[in-house]
C-alpha positions in Angstrom: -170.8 99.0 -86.1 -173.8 99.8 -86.9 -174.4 103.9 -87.3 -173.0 106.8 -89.2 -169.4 107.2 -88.3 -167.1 110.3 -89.5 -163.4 110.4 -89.3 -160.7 112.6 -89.9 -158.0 115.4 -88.7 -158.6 118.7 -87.2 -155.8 120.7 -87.7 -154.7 123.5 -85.5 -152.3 125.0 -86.4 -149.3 126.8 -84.4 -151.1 125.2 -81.0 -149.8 127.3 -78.0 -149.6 125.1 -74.5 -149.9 125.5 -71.1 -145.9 125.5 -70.8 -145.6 128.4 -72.8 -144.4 126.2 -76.1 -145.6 126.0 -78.9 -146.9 122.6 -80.8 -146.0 123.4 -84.2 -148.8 122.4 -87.4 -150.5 120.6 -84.4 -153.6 117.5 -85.8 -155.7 116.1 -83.5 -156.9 113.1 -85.5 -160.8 112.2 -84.4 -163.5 109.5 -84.6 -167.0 110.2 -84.4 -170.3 107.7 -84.0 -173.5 108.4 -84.8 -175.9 111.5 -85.8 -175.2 115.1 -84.2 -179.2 116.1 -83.5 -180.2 119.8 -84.8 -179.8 121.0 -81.5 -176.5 119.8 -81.1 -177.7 119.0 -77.4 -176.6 115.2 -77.6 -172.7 114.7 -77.6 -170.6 112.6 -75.4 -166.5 113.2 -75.5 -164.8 110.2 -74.9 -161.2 110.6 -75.2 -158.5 108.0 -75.5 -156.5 106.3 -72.4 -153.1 105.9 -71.9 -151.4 104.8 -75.1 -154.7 103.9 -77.1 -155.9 104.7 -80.5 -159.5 105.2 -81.0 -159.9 101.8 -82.4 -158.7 100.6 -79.1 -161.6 101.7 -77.4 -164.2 101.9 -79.2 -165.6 98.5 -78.7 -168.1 99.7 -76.1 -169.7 101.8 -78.5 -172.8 99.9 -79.9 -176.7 100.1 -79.1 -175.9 97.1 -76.3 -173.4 98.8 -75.2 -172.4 101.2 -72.7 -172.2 103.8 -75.3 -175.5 103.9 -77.4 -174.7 105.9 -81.2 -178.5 105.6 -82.0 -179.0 108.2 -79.2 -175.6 110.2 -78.6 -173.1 111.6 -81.0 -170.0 110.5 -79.6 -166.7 111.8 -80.5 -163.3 110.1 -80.0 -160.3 112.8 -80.2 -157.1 110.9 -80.2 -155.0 112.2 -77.1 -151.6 114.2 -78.0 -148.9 112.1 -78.0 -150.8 108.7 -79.1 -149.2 108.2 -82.6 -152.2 109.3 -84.3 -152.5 112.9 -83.3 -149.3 115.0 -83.0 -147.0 113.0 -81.1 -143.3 112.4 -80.9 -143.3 109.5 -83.5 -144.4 112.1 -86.0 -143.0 115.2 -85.0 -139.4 115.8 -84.3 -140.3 119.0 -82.4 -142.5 117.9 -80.2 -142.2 119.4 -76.5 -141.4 117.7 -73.7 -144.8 117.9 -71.8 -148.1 118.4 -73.3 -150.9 118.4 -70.7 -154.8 117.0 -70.2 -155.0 120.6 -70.3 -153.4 121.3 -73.7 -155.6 118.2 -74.8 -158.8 119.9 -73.9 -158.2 123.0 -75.1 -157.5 121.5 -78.3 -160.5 118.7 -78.4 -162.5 121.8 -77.4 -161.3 123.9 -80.8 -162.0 120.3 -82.6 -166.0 120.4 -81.5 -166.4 123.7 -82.2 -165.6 124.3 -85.0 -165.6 120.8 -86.9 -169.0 120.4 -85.9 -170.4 123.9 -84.5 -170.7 122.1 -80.3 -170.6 124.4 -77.9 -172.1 122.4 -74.7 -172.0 118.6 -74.3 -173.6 116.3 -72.5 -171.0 114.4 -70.8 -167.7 113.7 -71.0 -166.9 110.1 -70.4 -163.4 108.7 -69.8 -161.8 105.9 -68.7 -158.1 106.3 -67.0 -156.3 109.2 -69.1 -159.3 109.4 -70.6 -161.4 110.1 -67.3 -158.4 112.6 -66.3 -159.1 114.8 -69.0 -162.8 114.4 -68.8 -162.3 115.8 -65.2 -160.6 118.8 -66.9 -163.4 119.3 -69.5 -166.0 119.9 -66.4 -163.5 122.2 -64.8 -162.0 124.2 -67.2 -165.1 124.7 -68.8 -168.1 124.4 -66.0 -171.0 125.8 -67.8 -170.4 123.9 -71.3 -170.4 120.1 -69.6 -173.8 118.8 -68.4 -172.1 115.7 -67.2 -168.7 113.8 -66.5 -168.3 110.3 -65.9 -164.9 109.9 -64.7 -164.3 105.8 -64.7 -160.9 104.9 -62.7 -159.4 108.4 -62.9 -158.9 111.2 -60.3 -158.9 115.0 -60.3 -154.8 115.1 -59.4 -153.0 112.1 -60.1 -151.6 110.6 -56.5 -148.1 110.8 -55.1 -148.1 107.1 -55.4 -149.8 106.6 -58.9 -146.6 109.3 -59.8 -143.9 106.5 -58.2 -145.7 103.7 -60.4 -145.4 106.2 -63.5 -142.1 107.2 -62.6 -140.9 103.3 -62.8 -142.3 102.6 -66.0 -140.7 105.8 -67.6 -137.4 104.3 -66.2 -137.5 101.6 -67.7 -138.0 103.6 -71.6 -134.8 105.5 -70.3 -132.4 102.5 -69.3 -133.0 101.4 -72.8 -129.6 101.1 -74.7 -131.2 102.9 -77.9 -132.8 105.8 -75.2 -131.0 109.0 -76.2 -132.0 111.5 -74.2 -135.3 113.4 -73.5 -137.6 110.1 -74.5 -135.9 109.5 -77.8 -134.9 106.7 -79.2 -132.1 105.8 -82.1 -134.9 102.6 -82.9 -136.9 100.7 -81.2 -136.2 99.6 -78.1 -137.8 96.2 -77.9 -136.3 94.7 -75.3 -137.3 97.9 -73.0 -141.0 98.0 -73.9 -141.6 94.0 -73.9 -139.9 94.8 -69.9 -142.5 97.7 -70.0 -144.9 95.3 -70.5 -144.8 92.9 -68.1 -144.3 95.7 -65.4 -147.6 97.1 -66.6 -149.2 94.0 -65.6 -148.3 93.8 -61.9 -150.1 97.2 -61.8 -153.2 97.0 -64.1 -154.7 93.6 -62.5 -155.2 93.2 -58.8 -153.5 90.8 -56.2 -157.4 89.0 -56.0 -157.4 88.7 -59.5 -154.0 86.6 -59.7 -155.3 84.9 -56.2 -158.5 83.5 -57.9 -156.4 82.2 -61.1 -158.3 84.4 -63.6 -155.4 84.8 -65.7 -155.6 81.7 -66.6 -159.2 81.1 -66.7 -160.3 84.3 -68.3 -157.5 84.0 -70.9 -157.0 80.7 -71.8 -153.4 80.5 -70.2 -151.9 77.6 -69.3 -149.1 79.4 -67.2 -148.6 82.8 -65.3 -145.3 82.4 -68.0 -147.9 82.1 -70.7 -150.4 84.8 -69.7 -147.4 87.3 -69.6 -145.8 86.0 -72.7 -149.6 86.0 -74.8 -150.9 89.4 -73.4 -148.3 91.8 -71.8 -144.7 91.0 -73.4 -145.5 92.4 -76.5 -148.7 94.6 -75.6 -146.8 97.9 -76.0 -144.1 96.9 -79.1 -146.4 98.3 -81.7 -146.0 102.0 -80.3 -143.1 104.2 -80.2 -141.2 104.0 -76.6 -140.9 108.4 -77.4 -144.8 107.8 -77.2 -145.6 105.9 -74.4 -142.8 108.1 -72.1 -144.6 111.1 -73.6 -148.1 109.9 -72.1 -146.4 108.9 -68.6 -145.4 112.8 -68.7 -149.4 113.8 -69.1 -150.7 110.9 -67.0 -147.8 112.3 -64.6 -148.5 116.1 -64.5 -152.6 115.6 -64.4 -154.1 118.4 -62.2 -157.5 120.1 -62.9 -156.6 122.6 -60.7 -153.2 123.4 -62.2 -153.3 126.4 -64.1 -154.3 130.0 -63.7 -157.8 129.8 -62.9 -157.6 127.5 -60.1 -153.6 128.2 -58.9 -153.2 124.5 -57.7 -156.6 125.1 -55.5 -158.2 121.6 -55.9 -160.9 122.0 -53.8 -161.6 125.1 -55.5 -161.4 123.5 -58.8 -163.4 120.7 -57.7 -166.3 123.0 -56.6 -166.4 125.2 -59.5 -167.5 122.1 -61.8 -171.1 122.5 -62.4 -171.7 119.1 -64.5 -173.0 116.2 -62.3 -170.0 114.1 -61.9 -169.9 110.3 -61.5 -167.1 109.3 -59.6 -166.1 105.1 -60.8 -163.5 103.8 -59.5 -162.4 100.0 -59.2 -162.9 98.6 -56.2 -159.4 97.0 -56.3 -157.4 99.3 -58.6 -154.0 99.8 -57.6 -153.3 103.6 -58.7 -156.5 105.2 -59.3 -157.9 104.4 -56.1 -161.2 104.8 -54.2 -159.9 106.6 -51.9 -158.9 109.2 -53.9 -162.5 110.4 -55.5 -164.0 109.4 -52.2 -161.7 112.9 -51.0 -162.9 114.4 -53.9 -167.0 114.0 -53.8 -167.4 116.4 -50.8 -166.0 119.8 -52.9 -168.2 118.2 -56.2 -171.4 120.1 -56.1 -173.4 117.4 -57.3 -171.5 114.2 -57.5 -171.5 110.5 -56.7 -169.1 108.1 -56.2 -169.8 104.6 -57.3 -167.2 102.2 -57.2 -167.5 99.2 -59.3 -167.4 95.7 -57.6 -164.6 93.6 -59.3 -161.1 92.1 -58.4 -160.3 93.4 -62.1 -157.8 96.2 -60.9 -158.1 99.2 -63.1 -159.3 97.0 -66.2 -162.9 97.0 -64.0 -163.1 100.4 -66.0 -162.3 99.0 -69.5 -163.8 95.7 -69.3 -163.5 94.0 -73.1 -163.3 90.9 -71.2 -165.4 90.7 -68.4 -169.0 90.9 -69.3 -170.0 91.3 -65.9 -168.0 94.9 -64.8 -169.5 95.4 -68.7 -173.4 95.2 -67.2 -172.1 97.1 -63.9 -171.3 100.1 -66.6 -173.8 100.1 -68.9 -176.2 100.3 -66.3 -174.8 102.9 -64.4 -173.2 105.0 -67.5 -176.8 105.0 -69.0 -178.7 106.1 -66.2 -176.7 108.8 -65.5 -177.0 110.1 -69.2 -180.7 109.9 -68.9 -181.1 111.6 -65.1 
């Protein structure tokens, strides 16, 4: 890649949460892409998605990409919980829930004083990430110019909560599970299961119809596309990990916590950014239904959906260059507006 790029971790200390525990000698490890200007009036926060690391997503960071370093400083905080940052894998102690609130709250601390930021001018996110982008523009309304929230919602959905709630089930039917997402080792069998759950959910039904797992991958089978890409897509994290992400992704609420009092629509119209709302078109748990209920209590707001049968990976598209030219187009003109 070609720009400056910083990396490190920001510790924090004793970090008190939302839940009224405390995240002992909390880190927050961070990646950041090219040049903070004197001003310190171009940042973009891009935090990670569920399970990722910042090298998992920061292919579409590049000048011909969505993402351009030459003009932005963009910063990659690596979610709670991800193995990176204080997560269960590294920290016996670690509480049962940490929330996209906690996360903020913490990334916030990480721009301000790692780099002196106190207003950005957007906060992009795909999936978890665009979850706690929606909590940056609430929580703090007249420090975020923008939000893009790609595939992601203000509250996550009763039945987003039922496909989250099968996925932690199968972590805790796991033979090594031990209670309260630990694990005596790892429980291989449970996450290559995991796996192949995942991908009934992440990809449409139109997407299996037309064959593109096979085309798009170079699969032979549907046997071989699951085998190649989703039995052993989540064996190099820690099971304690992953549940302790379904438990965020879960319990994701802009409007839950003492400003707002679970008042979404108050929540919603207290953001001051200019949101763009992206969902897929065919995503099975963050749908477009759900921002489209959303827009009318956003003060200035607009909900584009983006045209693919590529579920929720429309929002992360590595390997669709077509949803990638739907993005960049839309993700750059709404930094420049």
């Amino acid at each position: 890649m070609d720009c400056p790029i910083q990396q490190g971790v920001f510790n924090l200390g004793d970090f008190p949460l939302q839940s009224g525990q405390v995240l002992a000698q909390a880190r927050l490890s961070w990646k950041a892409y090219g040049t903070l200007s004197p001003r310190r009036d171009n940042v973009i926060v891009y935090p990670t998605s569920f399970g990722a690391h910042h090298g998992d997503i920061e292919w579409l960071i590049g000048a011909d990409r969505i993402l351009d370093p030459s003009r932005w400083f963009i910063v990659i905080p690596d979610m709670f919980g991800n193995g990176l940052s204080s997560s269960p894998s590294n920290d016996r102690g670690y509480p049962e829930l940490v929330t996209a609130y906690d996360n903020v709250h913490a990334q916030r601390r990480l721009l301000a004083e790692q780099f002196g930021i106190e207003r950005i001018h957007c906060a992009y996110g795909w999936s978890m990430g665009a979850q706690q982008a929606y909590h940056w523009a609430a929580l703090f309304p007249d420090q975020v110019e923008r939000a893009v929230i790609c595939c992601g919602s203000a509250r996550t959905a009763v039945h987003n909560q039922v496909f989250l709630d099968g996925l932690r089930a199968v972590l805790e039917a796991a033979p090594e599970h031990v209670g309260h997402g630990r694990f005596s080792q790892k429980p291989l069998a449970a996450l290559r299961a995991f796996g192949r759950v995942y991908a009934g959910w992440a990809l449409s039904q139109d997407f299996y119809r037309e064959g593109l797992h096979l085309r798009a991958f170079g699969a032979a089978d549907l046997e071989s596309f699951l085998a190649a890409n989703w039995s052993d897509r989540f064996t190099h994290r820690h099971g304690s990990d992953l549940r302790a992400h379904l438990m965020t992704w879960s319990h994701s609420d802009i409007s839950a916590n003492e400003r707002y009092r679970n008042d979404l629509a108050k929540a919603l119209a207290s953001i001051e950014a200019r949101v763009l709302l992206m969902p897929g078109e065919t995503d099975l748990y963050f749908r477009v239904a759900d921002n489209a209920l959303e827009l009318p209590h956003l003060r200035h707001g607009e909900l584009l959906p983006i045209p693919s049968i590529w579920g929720h990976l429309a929002g992360n598209p590595q390997r669709n260059p077509q949803d990638q030219v739907f993005l960049r187009e839309a993700v750059r003109r709404w930094l420049a507006e």
